[in-house]
Each structure stands twice: as structure tokens, then as C-alpha cells.
DOLUMGU-958192 format. One record per residue: chain; x, y, z of N, C-alpha, C, CB in turn. Coordinates in nm, 2 decimals. Glycine has a CB too. Layout:
# DOLUMGU-958192
+-------+--------+--------+--------+--------+--------+--------+--------+--------+--------+--------+--------+--------+
! chain !     nu !     nv !     nw !    cau !    cav !    caw !     cu !     cv !     cw !    cbu !    cbv !    cbw !
+-------+--------+--------+--------+--------+--------+--------+--------+--------+--------+--------+--------+--------+
!     A !      X !      Y !      Z !      X !      Y !      Z !      X !      Y !      Z !      X !      Y !      Z !
...
+-------+--------+--------+--------+--------+--------+--------+--------+--------+--------+--------+--------+--------+
END
This chain:
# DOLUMGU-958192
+-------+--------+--------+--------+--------+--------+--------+--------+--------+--------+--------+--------+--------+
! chain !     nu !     nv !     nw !    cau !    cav !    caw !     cu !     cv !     cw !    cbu !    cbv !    cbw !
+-------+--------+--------+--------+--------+--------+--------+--------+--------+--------+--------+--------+--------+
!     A !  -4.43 !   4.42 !   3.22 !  -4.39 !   4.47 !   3.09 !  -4.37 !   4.35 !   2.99 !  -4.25 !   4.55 !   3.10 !
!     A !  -4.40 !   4.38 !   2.85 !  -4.42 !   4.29 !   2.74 !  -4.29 !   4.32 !   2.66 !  -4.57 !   4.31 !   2.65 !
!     A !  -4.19 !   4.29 !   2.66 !  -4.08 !   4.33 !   2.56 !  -4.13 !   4.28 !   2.46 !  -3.93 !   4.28 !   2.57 !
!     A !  -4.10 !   4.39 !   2.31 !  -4.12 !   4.35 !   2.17 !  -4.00 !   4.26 !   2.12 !  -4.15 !   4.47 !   2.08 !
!     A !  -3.91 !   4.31 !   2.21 !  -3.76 !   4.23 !   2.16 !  -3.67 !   4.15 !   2.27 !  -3.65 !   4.34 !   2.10 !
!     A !  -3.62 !   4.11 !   2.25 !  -3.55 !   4.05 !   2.37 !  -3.45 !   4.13 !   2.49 !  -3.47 !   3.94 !   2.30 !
!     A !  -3.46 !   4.10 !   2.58 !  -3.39 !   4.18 !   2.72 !  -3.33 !   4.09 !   2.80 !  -3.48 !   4.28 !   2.82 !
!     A !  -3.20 !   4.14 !   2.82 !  -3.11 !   4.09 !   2.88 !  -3.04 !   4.17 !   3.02 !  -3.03 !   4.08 !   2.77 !
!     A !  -3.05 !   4.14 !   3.16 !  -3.03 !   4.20 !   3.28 !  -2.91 !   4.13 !   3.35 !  -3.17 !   4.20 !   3.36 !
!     A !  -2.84 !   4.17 !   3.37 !  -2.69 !   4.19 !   3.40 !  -2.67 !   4.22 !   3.55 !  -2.62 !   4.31 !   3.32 !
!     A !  -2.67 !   4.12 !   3.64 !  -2.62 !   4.21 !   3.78 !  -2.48 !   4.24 !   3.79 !  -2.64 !   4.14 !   3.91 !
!     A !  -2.45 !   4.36 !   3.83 !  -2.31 !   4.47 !   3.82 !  -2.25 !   4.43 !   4.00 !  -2.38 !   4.71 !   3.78 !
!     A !  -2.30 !   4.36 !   4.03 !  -2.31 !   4.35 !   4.22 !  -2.33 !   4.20 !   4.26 !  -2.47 !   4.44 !   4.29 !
!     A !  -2.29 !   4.10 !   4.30 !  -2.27 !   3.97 !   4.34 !  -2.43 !   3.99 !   4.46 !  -2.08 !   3.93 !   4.41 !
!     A !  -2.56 !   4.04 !   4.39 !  -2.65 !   4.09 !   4.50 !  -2.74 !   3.99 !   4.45 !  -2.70 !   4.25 !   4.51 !
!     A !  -2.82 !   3.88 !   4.54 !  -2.99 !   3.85 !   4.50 !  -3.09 !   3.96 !   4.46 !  -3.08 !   3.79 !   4.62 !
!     A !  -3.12 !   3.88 !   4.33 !  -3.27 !   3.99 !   4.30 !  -3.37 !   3.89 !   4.25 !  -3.24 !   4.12 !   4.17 !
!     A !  -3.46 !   3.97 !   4.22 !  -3.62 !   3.88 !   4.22 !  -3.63 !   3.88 !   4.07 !  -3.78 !   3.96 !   4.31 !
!     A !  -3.61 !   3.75 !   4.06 !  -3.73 !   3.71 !   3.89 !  -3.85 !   3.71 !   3.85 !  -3.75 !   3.60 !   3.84 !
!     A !  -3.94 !   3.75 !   3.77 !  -4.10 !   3.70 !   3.76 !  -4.13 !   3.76 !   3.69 !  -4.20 !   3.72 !   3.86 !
!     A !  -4.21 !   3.60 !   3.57 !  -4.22 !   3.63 !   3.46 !  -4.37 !   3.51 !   3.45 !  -4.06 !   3.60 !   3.37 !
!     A !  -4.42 !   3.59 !   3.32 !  -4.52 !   3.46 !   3.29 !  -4.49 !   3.49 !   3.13 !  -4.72 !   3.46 !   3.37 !
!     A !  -4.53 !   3.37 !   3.13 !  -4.56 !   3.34 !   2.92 !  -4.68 !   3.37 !   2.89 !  -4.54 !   3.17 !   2.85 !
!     A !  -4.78 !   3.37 !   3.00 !  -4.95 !   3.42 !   2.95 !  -4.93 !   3.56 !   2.99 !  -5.12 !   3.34 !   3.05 !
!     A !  -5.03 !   3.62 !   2.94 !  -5.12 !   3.72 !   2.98 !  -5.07 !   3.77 !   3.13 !  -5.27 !   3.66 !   2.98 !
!     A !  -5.02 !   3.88 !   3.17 !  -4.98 !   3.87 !   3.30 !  -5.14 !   3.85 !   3.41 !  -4.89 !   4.03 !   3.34 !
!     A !  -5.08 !   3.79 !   3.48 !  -5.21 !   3.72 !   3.60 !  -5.16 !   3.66 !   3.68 !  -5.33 !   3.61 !   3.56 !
!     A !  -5.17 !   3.69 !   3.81 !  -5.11 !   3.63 !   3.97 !  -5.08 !   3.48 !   3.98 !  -5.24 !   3.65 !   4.11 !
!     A !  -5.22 !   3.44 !   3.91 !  -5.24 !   3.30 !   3.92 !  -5.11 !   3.24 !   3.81 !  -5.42 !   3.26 !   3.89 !
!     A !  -5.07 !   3.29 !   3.70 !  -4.96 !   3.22 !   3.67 !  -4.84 !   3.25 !   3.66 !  -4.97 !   3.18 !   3.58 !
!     A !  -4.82 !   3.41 !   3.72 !  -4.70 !   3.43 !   3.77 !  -4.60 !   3.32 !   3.81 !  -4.73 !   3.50 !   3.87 !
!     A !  -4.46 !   3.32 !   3.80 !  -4.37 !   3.23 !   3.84 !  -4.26 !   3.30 !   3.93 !  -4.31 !   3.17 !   3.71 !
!     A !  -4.21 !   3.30 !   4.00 !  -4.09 !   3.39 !   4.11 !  -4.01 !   3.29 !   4.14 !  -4.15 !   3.47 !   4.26 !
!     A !  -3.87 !   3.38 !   4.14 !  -3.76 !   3.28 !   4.20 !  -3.62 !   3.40 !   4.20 !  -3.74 !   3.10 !   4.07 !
!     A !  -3.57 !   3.39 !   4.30 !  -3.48 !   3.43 !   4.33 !  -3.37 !   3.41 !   4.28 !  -3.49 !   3.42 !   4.42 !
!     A !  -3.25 !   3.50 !   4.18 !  -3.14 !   3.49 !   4.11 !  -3.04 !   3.48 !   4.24 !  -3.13 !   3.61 !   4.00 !
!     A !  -2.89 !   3.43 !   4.20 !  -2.78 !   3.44 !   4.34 !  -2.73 !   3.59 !   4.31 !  -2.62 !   3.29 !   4.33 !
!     A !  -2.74 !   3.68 !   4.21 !  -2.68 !   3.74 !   4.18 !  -2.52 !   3.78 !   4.10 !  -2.72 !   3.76 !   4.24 !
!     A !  -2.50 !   3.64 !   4.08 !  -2.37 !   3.59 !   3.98 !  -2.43 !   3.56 !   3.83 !  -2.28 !   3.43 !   4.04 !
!     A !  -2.55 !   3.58 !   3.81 !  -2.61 !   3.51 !   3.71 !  -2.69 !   3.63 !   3.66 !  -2.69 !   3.38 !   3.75 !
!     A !  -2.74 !   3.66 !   3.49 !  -2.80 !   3.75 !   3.46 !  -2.99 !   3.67 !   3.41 !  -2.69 !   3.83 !   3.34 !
!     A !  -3.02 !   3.75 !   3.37 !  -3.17 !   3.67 !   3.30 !  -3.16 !   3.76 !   3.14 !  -3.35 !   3.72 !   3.42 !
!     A !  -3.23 !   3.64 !   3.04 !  -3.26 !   3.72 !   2.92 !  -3.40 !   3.66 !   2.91 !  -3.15 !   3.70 !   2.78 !
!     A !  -3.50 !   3.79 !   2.87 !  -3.65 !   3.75 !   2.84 !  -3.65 !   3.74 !   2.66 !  -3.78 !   3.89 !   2.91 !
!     A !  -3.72 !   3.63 !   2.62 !  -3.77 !   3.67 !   2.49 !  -3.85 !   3.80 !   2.44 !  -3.83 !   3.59 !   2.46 !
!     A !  -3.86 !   3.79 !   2.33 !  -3.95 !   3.87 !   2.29 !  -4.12 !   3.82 !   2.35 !  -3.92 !   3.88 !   2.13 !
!     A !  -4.20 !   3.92 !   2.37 !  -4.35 !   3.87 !   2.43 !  -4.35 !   3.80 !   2.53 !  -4.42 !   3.79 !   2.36 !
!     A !  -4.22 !   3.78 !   2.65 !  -4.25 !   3.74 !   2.77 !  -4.30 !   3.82 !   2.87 !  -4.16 !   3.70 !   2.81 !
!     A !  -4.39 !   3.85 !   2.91 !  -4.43 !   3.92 !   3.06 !  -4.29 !   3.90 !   3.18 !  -4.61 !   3.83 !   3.13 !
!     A !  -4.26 !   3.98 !   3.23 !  -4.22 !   3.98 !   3.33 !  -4.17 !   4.13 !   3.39 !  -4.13 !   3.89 !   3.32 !
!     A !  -4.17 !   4.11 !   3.53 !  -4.21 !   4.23 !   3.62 !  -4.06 !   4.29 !   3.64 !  -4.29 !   4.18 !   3.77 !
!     A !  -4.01 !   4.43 !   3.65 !  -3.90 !   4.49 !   3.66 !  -3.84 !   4.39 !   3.77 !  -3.92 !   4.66 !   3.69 !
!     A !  -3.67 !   4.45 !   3.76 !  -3.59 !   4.40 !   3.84 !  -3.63 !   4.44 !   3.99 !  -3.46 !   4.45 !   3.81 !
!     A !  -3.65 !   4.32 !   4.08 !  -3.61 !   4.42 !   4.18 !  -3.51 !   4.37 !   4.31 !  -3.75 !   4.49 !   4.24 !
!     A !  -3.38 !   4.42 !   4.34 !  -3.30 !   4.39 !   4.43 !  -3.33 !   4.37 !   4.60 !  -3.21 !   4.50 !   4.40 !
!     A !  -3.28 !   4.26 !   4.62 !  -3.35 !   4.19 !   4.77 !  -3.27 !   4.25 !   4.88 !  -3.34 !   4.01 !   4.78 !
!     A !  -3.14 !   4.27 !   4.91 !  -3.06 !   4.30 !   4.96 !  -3.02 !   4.48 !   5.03 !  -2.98 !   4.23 !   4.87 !
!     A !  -3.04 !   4.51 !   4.90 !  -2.91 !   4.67 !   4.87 !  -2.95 !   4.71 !   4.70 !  -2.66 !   4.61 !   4.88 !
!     A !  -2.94 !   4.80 !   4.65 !  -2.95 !   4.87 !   4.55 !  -2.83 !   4.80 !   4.48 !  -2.95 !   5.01 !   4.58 !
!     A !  -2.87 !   4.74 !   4.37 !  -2.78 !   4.71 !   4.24 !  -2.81 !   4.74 !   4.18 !  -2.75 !   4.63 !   4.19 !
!     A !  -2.69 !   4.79 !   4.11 !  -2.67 !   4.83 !   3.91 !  -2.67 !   4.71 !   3.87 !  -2.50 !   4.91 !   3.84 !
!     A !  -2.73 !   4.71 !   3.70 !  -2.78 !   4.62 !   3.60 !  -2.70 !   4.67 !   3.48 !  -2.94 !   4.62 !   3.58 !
!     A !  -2.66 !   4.56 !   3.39 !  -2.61 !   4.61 !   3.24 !  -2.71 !   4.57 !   3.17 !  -2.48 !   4.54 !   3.17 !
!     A !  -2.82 !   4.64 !   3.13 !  -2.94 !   4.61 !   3.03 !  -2.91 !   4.61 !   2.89 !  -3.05 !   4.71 !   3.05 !
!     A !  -2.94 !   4.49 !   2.86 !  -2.86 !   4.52 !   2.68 !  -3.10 !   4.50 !   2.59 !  -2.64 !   4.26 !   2.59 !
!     A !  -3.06 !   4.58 !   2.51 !  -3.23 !   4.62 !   2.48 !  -3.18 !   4.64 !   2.36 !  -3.34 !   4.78 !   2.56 !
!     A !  -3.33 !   4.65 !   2.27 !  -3.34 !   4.70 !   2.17 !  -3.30 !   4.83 !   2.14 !  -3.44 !   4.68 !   2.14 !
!     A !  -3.30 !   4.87 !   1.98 !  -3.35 !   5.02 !   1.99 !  -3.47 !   5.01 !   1.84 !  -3.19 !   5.15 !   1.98 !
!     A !  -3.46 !   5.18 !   1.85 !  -3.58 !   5.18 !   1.72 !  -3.67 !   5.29 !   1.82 !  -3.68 !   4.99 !   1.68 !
!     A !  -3.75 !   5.37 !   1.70 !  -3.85 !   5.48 !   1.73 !  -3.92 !   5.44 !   1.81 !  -3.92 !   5.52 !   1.64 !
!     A !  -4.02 !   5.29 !   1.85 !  -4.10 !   5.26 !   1.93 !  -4.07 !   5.24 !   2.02 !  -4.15 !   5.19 !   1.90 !
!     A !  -4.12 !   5.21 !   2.16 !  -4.12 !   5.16 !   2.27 !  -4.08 !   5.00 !   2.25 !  -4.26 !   5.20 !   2.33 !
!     A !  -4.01 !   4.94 !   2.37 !  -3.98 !   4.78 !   2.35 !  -4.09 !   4.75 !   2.44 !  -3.82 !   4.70 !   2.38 !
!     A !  -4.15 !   4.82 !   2.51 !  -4.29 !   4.75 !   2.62 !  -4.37 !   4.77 !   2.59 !  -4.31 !   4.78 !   2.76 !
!     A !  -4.47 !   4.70 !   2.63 !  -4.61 !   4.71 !   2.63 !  -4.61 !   4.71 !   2.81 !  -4.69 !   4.59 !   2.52 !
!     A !  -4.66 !   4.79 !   2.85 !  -4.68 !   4.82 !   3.02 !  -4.82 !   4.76 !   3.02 !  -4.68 !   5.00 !   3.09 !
!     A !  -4.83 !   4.68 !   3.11 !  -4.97 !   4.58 !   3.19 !  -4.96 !   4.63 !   3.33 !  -4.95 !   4.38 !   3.18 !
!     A !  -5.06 !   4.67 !   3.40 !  -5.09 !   4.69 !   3.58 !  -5.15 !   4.55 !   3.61 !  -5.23 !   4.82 !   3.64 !
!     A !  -5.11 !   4.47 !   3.68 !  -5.25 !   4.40 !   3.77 !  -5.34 !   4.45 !   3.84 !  -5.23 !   4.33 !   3.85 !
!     A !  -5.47 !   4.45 !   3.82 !  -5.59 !   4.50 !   3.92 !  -5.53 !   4.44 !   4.07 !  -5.76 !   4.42 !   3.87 !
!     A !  -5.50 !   4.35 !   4.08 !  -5.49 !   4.35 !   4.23 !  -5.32 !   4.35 !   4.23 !  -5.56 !   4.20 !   4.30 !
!     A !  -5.26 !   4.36 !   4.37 !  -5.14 !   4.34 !   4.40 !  -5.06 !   4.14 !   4.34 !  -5.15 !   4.39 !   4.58 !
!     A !  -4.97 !   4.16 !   4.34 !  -4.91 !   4.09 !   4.34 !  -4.80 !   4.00 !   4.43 !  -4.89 !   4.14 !   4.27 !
!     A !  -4.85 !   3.91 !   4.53 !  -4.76 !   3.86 !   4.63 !  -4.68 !   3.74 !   4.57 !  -4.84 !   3.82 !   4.75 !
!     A !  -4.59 !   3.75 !   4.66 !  -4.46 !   3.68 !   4.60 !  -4.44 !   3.63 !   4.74 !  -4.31 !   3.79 !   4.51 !
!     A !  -4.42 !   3.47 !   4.79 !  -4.39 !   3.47 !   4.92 !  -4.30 !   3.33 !   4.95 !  -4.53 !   3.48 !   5.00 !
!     A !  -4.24 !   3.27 !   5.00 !  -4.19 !   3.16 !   4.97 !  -4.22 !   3.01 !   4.97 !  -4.13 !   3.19 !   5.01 !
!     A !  -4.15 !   2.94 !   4.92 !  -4.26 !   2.82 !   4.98 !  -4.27 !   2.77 !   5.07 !  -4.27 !   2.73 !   4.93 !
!     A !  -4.35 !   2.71 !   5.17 !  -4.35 !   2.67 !   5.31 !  -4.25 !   2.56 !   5.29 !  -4.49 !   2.64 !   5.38 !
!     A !  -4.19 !   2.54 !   5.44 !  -4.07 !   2.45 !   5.43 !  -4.09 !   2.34 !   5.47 !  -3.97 !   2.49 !   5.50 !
+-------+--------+--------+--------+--------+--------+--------+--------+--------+--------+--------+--------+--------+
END
């Protein structure tokens, strides 16, 4: 997703969840990932790519603070291929 405005994600749950965002064009190759502690929230600018929340642990609630207005705040992008996220070797 492409926010037109800025978004802000709130964990409601002391839970890890997954970050990933790129500033280009979404594409695997410049994808970025990193794991939040879950004490901490994320805010995207406006026209940052980055991929929904998703909780590593257990199901957490988010406080999403968004735009409003008649339009959509996304622009939705698929990648043709999957997207792996894996860690770095140690």
C-alpha cells in the first residue's frame, strides 16, 4: 500500500510485529524488514510503500491514526512474485 497521507500504527499489546517498507516502487529487491519490540509504534509518510501490519507472536490490536476525506489513502500494489522476508544469517 501507497498512503496518500501519512499513517501511524500503534501496538495496543507489548507484541513483535513485522515492518516493511520501501521508498521505491514496491519490488523484493528493495524491500527493507525488521522486526518492531512491540513497545514502539511506526509512522509512514505520505508515498511510502509498505506492506500491512503483520503480528509475529498472537493477534494484536493497533491504534491506526489515518487520514480522512472522500478518497481512498492507498493506492494497493501486488507483487508478481511472493515476497520472502527471512533473517539474517548469524
Amino acid at each position: 500500500m501507497t498512503p496518500l497521507g501519512s499513517q501511524a500504527f500503534i501496538p495496543l499489546a507489548d507484541k513483535p510485529f513485522l515492518v516493511a517498507d520501501s521508498a521505491e516502487k514496491p519490488d523484493a529487491t528493495t524491500a527493507k524488514a525488521f522486526v518492531a519490540n512491540g513497545a514502539q509504534g511506526v509512522n509512514y509518510h505520505a508515498g511510502i510503500w509498505h506492506h500491512p501490519v503483520i503480528t509475529l507472536k498472537t493477534i494484536t490490536d493497533f491504534l491506526v491514526i489515518d487520514r480522512t476525506g472522500d478518497e481512498p489513502n492507498c493506492d494497493k500494489f501486488f507483487l508478481p512474485e511472493p515476497l520472502v522476508i527471512s533473517s539474517p544469517p548469524k
